[in-house]
C-alpha positions in Angstrom: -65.0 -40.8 39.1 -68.5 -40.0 40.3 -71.1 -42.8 39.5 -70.4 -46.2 38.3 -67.9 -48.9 38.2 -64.8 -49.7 35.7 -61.1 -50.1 35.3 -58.4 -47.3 33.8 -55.8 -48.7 32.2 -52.2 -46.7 32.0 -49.6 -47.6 30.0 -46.3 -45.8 30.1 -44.0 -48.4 29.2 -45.5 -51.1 31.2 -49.3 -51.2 31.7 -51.0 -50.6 34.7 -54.8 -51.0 35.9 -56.6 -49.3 38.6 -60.4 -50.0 39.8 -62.9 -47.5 39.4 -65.6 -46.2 41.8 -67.0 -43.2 42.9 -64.3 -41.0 44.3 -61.1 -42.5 42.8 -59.4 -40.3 41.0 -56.4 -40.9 38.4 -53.9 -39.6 36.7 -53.2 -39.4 32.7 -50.0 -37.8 31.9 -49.7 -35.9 28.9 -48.5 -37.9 25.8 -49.5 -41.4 27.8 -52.0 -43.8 26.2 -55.3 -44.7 28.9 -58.3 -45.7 28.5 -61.3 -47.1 30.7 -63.4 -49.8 30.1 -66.6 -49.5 32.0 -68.3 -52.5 33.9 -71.9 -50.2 34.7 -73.0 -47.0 33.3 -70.1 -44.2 34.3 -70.0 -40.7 35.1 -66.6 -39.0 35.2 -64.9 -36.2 34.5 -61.6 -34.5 33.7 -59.7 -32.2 34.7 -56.0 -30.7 32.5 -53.4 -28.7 34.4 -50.6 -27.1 32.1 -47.3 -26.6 34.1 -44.9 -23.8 33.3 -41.4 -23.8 34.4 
């Protein structure tokens, strides 16, 4: 999260919400539903990781 303000919402089973600002940052599993509702105009960005075992 860089500029603005929101909430991410997670739900893997049970849903879960987490306050956005600049510097949070989140996770979104693979395969999980999320979203984010914005409350001001957002910047953000993502990042993917693939893991190999």
């Amino acid at each position: 999260m860089h500029e603005g303000e929101g909430t991410y919402y997670l739900d893997n089973g049970k849903e879960s919400t987490t306050a956005l600002k600049p510097g949070v940052i989140v996770p979104a599993p693979g395969g999980e539903w999320h979203k984010i509702v914005a409350k001001s105009e957002l910047v953000v960005s993502q990042a993917t990781a693939s893991l190999r075992v």
